[in-house]
Every structure is written in structure tokens, then in C-alpha cells.
C-alpha positions in Angstrom: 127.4 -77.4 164.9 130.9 -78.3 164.6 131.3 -76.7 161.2 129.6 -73.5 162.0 131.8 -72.9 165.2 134.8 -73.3 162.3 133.5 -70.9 160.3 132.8 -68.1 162.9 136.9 -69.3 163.9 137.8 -68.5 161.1 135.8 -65.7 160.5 137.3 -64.3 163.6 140.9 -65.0 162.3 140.5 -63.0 159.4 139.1 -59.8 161.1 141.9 -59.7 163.3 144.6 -60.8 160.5 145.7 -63.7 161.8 144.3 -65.6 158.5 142.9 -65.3 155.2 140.2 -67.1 153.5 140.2 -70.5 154.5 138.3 -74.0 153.4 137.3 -75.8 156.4 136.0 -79.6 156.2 134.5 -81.7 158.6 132.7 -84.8 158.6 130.0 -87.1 160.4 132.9 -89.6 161.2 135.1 -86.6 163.0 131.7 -85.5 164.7 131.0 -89.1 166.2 134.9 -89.3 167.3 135.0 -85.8 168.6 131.9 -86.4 171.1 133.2 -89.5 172.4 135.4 -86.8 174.7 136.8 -88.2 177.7 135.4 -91.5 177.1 137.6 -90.9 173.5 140.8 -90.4 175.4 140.7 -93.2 177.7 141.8 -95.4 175.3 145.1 -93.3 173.3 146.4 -92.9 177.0 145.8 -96.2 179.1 144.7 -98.6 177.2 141.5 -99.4 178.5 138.5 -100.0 176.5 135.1 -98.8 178.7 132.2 -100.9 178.7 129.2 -99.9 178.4 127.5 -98.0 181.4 124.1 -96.7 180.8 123.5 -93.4 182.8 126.7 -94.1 185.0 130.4 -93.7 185.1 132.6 -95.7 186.4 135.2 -93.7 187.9 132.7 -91.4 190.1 130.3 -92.9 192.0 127.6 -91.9 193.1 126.7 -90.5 189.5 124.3 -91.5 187.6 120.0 -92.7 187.6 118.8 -93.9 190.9 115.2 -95.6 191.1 113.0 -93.4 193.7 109.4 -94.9 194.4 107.8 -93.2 191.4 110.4 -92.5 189.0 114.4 -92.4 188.1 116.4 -89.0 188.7 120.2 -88.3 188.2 122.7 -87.7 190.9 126.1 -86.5 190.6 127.9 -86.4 193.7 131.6 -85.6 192.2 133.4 -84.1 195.3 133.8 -85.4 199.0 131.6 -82.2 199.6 128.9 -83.8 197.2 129.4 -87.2 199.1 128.9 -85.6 202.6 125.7 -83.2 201.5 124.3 -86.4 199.9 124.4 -88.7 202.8 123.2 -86.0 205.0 120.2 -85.3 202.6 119.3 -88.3 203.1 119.5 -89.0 206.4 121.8 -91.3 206.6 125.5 -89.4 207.6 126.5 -92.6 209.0 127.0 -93.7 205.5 129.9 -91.2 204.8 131.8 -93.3 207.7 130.8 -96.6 206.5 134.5 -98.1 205.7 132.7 -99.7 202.2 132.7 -96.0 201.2 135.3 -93.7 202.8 136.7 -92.5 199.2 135.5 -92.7 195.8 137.8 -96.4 195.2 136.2 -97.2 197.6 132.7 -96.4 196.0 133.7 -97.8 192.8 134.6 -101.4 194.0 131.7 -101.0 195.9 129.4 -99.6 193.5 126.4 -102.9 193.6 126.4 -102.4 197.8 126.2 -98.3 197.7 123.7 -98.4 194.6 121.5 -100.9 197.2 122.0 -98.5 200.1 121.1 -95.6 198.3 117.6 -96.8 196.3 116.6 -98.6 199.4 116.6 -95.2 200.6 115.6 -93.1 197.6 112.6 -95.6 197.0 110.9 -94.6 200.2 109.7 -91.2 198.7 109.0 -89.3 195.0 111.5 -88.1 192.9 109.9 -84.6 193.2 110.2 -84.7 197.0 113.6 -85.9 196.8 115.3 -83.3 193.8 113.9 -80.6 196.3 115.8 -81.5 198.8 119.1 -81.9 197.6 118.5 -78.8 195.3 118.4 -76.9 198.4 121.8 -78.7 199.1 123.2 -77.8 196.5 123.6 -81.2 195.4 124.0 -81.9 191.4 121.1 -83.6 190.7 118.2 -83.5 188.0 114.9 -85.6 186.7 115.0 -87.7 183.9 112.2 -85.5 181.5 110.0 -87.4 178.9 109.7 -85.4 175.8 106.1 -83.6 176.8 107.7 -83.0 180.4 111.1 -81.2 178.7 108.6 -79.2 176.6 106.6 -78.1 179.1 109.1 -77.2 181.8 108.8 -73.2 182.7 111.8 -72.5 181.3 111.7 -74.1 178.2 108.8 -71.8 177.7 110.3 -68.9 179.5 113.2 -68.9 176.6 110.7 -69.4 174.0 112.2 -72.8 172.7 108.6 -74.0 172.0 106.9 -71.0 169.7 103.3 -70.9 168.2 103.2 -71.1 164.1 99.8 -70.7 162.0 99.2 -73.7 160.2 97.7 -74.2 157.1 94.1 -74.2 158.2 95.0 -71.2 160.1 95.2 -72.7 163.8 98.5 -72.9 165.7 100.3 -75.1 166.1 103.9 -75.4 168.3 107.6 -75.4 166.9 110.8 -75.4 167.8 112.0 -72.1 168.0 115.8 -70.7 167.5 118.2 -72.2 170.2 119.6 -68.8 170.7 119.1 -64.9 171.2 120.6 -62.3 168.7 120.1 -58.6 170.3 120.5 -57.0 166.6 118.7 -60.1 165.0 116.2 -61.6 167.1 114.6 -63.4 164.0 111.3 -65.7 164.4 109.5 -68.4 163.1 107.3 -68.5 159.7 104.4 -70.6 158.8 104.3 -74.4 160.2 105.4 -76.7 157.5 102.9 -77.8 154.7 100.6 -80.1 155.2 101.1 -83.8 152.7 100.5 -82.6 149.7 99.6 -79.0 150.3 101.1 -77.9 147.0 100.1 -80.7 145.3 98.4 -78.5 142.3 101.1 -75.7 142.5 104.0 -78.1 141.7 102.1 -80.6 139.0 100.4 -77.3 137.5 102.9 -74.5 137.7 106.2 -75.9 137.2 105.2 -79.3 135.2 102.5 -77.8 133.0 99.5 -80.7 134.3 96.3 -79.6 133.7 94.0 -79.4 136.7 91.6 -82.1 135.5 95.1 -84.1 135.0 95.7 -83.4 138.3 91.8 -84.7 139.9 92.2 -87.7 138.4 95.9 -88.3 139.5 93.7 -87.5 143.3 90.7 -89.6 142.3 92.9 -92.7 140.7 94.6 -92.4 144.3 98.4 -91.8 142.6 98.7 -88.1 144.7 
């Protein structure tokens, strides 16, 4: 991804002159470095070497997975507007006041105490009951998706992520389709990907010359 954003830069330089043809390298080592982000820059400019976390971060607090009674879901409250909505979505305003949690310090030396406040009080309803709510509050917050739950959401399907491809025995089956939409290219996806040894005889016959009772006993000695 890194190296075809490059390559449109540079492909953009040259239309407008501001470059020629160019070489452009990257590498998995400068991928892995560049994603650390933030968490990357930490260290050049304080010092500080951050621990691990999980789904949290440790200078904004609430943010991260809280337990509800059926499942985990992910709350970022990054602003003192977040903090107030939150509390009040929950019931509890009196929390916004409590002076454990007056200011995001405050909620980060605190973090063990305001975790227990909040899941004692996320753990009384579902995760579906509770997203709705502070959706409508327009608090950041999101489920954690398995897999089939990702790849089955309505808008996954809606933006055609998950497309139908005929298989070899001519039933569909589903693919990943492309991440993106072209107006002047809207491209689509071919034929599911061979079955094991699909083109068994085409390879061994065709391009090594193996004679097809070569080729059933190589399948009857078990070797293909």
C-alpha cells in the first residue's frame, strides 16, 4: 500500500513537472516502523518506551474494550464533551463530578477505579442495547466484529466487499472483492481460485510433455 501511494506521488509529480522519472523503494522494515505512528514518536521525543496496552491507550481514558453482559465493545470518549455524553448515557452524571475523574489525569491515574465503575455499569445490559444508545449520543463507540459478523454487516455488503465468484463445479462461492470504486474502471472479479490440483493434467501434460497414463498412475500411486 505504501509503495503504490509512492508511485501515484510520483506519478502526480511528473504530470505537473515537478519531477521526472523516479525509482522509489520501500521495504517491510519501513512499513512496520511507519505504522507504529504516534506510538513511533513517543520515544524520539520523550523518552518513554510504552508498554503494552491491549485495546487501550494510556493517555485517554475512557478509550478502549469495556466488558457489557454479553460481549466487549469499544469506547472512545476523547473530549470533555465525550466524557459528559458518556456518563449521561449511562445514567450516571454524577460520575462527571466524581473528583477521582474531573480531567483526563485524573482518569488516567485512576484508570483500575473508572474501568470498575464503568463495566459494573455496562455489564447490566447487551452490547447491542448499549452501542444504540450512545450512537444516538454521538458518542465514538463501535462492536468488536468476529470475522462472519464483519462479513455480514449491511454495509460490507452494500459496498460489495464480499462478491459471488463461480467455482470450479460451477456454484458460487464468496470473495473479497476490490477495496475501492473506479467511475471509468469499475473492474470485477473472475473465476474463484482453482480447486488442489485442478490443473493437475494441464501442467504435467501440456507444459512437461507426461503422458496421461503417466499422469493416472502418479494419481493412483498417490504422488499428485
Amino acid at each position: 500500500m505504501l509503495i503504490y501511494g509512492a508511485i501515484v506521488s510520483a506519478l502526480f509529480a511528473r504530470a505537473n513537472g515537478r519531477a521526472g522519472g523516479q525509482r522509489i523503494e520501500t521495504s517491510l522494515l519501513q512499513s512496520a516502523i511507519a505504522l507504529l505512528s504516534f506510538r513511533g514518536l513517543n520515544y524520539p521525543h520523550t523518552g518513554n518506551i510504552d508498554d503494552r496496552e491491549g485495546a487501550g491507550y494510556n493517555v485517554i481514558i475512557p478509550y478502549g474494550a469495556y466488558r457489557c453482559i454479553d460481549d466487549d465493545i469499544l469506547i472512545g470518549a476523547g473530549t470533555e464533551a465525550n466524557w459528559q455524553a458518556l456518563c449521561n448515557a449511562i445514567d450516571t452524571p454524577s460520575l462527571a463530578s466524581d473528583p477521582r475523574f474531573i480531567t483526563n489525569a485524573l482518569h488516567c491515574a485512576n484508570t483500575d477505579a473508572l474501568r470498575g465503575e464503568f463495566e459494573t455499569i455496562l455489564t447490566m445490559a447487551s452490547a447491542d442495547m448499549w452501542l444504540m444508545r450512545f450512537g444516538a449520543a454521538g458518542i465514538p463507540s463501535a462492536p468488536i466484529n468476529t470475522i462472519d459478523k464483519a462479513l455480514d454487516h449491511p454495509q460490507v455488503r452494500a459496498n460489495d466487499i464480499v462478491v459471488p465468484a463461480e467455482a470450479n463445479d460451477g456454484a458460487a462461492m464468496g470473495l473479497l472483492g476490490i477495496p475501492f470504486a473506479m467511475s471509468g474502471m469499475p473492474g470485477k472479479t473472475g473465476k474463484a481460485p482453482p480447486a488442489p490440483g485442478q490443473h493437475n493434467a494441464e501442467v504435467l501434460g501440456n507444459l512437461l510433455g507426461i503422458t496421461e497414463a503417466a499422469i493416472a498412475k502418479l494419481a493412483d500411486d498417490g504422488v499428485i
